[in-house]
ZADO-1210 file (C-alpha; in nm, 4 decimals, padded with zeros to 6 digits):
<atoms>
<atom x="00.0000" y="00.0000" z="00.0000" code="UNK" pos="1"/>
<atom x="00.3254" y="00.2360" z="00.0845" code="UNK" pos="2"/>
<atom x="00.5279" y="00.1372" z="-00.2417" code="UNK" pos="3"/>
<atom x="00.3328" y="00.3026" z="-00.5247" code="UNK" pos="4"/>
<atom x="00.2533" y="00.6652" z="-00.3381" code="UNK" pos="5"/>
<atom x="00.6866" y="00.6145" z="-00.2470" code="UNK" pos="6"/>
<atom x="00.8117" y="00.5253" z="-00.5694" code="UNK" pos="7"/>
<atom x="00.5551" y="00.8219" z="-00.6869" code="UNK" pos="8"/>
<atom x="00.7191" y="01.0565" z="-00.4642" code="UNK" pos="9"/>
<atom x="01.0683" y="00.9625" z="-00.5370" code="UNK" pos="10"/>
<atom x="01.0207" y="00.9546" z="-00.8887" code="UNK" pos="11"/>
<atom x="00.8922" y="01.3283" z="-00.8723" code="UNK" pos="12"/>
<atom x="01.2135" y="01.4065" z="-00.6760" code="UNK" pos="13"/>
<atom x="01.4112" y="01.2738" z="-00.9262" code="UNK" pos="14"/>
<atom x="01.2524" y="01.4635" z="-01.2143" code="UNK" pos="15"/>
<atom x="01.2749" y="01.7783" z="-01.0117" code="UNK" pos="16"/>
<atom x="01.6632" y="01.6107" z="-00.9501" code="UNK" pos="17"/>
<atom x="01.7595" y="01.6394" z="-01.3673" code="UNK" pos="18"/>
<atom x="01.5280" y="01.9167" z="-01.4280" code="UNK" pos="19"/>
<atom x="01.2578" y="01.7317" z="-01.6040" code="UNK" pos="20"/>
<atom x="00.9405" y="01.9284" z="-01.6285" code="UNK" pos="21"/>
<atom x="00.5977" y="01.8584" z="-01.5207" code="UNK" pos="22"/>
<atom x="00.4059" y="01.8259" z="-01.8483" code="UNK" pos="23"/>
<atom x="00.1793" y="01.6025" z="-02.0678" code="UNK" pos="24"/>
<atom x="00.4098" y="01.3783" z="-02.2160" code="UNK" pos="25"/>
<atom x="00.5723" y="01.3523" z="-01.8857" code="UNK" pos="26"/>
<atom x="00.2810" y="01.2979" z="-01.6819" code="UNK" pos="27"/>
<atom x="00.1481" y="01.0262" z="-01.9323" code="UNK" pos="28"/>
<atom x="00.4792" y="00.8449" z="-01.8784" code="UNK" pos="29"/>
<atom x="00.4019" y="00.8502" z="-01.5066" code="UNK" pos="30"/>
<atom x="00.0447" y="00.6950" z="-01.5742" code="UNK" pos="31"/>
<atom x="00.2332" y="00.4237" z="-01.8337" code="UNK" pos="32"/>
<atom x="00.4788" y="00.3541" z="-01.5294" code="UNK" pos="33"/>
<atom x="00.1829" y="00.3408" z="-01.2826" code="UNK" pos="34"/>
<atom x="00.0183" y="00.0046" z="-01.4250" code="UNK" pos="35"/>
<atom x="00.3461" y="-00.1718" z="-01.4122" code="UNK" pos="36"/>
<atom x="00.4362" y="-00.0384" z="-01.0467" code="UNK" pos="37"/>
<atom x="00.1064" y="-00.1898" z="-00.9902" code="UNK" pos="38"/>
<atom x="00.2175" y="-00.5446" z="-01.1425" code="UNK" pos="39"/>
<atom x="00.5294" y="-00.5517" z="-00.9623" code="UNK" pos="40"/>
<atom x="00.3505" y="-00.4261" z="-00.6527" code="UNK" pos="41"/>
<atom x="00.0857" y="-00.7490" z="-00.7128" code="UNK" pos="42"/>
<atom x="00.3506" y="-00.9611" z="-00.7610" code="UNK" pos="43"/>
<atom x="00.5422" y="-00.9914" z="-00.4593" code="UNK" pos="44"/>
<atom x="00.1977" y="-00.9459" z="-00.2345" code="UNK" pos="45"/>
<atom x="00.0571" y="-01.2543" z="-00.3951" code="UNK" pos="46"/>
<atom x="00.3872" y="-01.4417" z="-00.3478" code="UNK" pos="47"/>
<atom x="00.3740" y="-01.3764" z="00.0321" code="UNK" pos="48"/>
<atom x="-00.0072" y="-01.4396" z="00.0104" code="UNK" pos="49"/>
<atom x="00.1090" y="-01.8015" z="-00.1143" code="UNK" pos="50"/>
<atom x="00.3972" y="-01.9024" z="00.1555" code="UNK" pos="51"/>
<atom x="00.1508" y="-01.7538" z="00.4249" code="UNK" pos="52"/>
<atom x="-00.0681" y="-01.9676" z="00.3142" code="UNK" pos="53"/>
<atom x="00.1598" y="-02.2575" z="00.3098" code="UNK" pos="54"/>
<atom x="00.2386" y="-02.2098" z="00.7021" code="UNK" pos="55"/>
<atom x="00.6080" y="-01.9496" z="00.6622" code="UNK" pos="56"/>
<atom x="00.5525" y="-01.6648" z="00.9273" code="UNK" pos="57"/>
<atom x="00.5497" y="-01.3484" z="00.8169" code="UNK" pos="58"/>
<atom x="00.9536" y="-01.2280" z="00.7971" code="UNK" pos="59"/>
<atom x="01.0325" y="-01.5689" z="00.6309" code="UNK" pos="60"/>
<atom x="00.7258" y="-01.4979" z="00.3547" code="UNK" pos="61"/>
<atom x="00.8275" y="-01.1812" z="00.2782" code="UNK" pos="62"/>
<atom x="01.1841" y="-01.2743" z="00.2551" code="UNK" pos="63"/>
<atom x="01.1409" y="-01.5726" z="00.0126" code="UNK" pos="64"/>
<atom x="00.9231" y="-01.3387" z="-00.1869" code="UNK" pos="65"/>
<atom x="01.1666" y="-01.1047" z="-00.2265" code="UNK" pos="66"/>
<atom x="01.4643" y="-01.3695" z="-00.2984" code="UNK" pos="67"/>
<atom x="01.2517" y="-01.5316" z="-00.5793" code="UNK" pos="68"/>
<atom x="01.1012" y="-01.2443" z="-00.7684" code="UNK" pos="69"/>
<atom x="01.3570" y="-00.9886" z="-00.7541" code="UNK" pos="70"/>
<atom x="01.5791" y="-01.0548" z="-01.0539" code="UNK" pos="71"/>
<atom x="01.2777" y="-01.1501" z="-01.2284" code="UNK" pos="72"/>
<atom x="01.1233" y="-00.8675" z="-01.2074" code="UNK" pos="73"/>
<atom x="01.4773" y="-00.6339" z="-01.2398" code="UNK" pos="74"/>
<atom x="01.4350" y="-00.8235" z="-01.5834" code="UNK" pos="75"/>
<atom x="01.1304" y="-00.7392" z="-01.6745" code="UNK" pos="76"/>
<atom x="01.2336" y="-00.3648" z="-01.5504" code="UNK" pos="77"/>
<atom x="01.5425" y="-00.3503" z="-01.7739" code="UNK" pos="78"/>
<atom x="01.3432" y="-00.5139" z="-02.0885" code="UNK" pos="79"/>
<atom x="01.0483" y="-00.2442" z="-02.0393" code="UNK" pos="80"/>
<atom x="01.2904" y="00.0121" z="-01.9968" code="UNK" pos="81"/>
<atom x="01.5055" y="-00.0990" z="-02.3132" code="UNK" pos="82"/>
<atom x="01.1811" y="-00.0463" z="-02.5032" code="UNK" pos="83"/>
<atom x="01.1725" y="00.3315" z="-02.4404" code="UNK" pos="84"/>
<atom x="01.5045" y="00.3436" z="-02.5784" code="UNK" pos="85"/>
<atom x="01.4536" y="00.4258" z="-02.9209" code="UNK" pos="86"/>
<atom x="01.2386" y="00.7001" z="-02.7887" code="UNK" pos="87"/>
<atom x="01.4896" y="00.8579" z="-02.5762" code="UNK" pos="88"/>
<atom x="01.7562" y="00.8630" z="-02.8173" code="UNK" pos="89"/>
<atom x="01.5850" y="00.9730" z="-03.1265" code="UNK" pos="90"/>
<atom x="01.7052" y="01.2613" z="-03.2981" code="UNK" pos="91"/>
<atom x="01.4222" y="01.4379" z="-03.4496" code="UNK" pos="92"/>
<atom x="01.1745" y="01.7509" z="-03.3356" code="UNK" pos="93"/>
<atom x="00.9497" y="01.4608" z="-03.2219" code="UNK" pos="94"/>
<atom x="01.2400" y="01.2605" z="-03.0496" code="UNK" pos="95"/>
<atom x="01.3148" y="01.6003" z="-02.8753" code="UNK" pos="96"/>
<atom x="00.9518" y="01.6317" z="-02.7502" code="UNK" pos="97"/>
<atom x="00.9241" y="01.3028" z="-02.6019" code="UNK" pos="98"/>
<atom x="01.2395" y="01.1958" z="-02.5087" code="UNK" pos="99"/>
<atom x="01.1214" y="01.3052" z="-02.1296" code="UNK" pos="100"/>
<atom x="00.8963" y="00.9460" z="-02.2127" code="UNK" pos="101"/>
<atom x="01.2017" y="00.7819" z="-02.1984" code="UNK" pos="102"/>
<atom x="01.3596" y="00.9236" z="-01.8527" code="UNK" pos="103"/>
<atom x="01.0273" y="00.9449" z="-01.6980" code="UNK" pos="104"/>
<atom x="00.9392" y="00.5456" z="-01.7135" code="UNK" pos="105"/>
<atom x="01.2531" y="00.4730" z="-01.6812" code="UNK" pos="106"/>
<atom x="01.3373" y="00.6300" z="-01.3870" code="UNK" pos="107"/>
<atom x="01.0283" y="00.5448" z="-01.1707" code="UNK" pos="108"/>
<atom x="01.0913" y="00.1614" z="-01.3002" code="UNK" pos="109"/>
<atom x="01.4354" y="00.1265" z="-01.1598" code="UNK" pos="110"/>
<atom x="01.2981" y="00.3265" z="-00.8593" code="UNK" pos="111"/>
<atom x="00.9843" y="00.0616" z="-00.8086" code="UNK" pos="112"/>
<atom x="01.2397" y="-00.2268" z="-00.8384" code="UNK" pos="113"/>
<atom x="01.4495" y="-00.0360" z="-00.5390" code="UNK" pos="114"/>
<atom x="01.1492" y="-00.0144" z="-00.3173" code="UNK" pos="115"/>
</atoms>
C-alpha cells in the first residue's frame, strides 16, 4: 500500500533532480509507469499471500518473496525500460519532444524495483 505513493514521490524528486518538467508527455509516462508499479507491486503481495498460506511466518514470507522475484522482475524492468530506448535517443523535433517518455518510465521503473 506504501510502495506506489513512495516510488511516486521519489520519482517526482528525481525529475525535479535532472530538471525534467511537469508536463503532458511527462505525466502520461508517469500513468504508463503506474500500471506496471502496480504489477510488480501485485507480484510480490501474492507471493507472500502463497507461503503464508503454506504455514512461513510473516519475515520468512516476505523474505522468500523477495529472494525469488527480484531478478525476475529487475528483468522485466530492464526489458520495459530498453523499449523506451529508441524514444529517448531519437534525434528528431518529435524525439526532442518526447524523449522526457524515456527518462520518466525509466526512472520510476528502476525506482519501483528499489522499493
Amino acid at each position: 500500500a506504501v510502495a506506489i505513493p513512495l516510488v511516486l514521490a521519489i520519482t517526482f524528486v528525481t525529475m525535479e533532480y535532472f530538471g525534467i518538467s511537469l508536463q503532458r508527455i511527462s505525466l502520461g509516462a508517469l500513468i504508463i509507469a503506474l500500471g506496471l508499479l502496480v504489477d510488480d507491486a501485485m507480484i510480490v503481495v501474492e507471493m507472500m499471500e502463497r507461503k503464508l498460506e503454506e504455514g512461513l511466518v510473516k519475515i520468512e514470507a516476505a523474505s522468500f518473496a523477495y529472494s525469488s522475484t527480484a531478478f525476475p522482475m529487475l528483468t522485466g524492468t530492464l526489458i520495459t525500460t530498453a523499449g523506451f530506448i529508441p524514444v529517448g535517443f531519437a534525434a528528431s523535433t518529435a524525439g526532442e519532444y518526447v524523449r522526457t517518455l524515456f527518462y520518466v518510465v525509466g526512472i520510476a521503473l528502476v525506482v519501483s524495483w528499489f522499493v
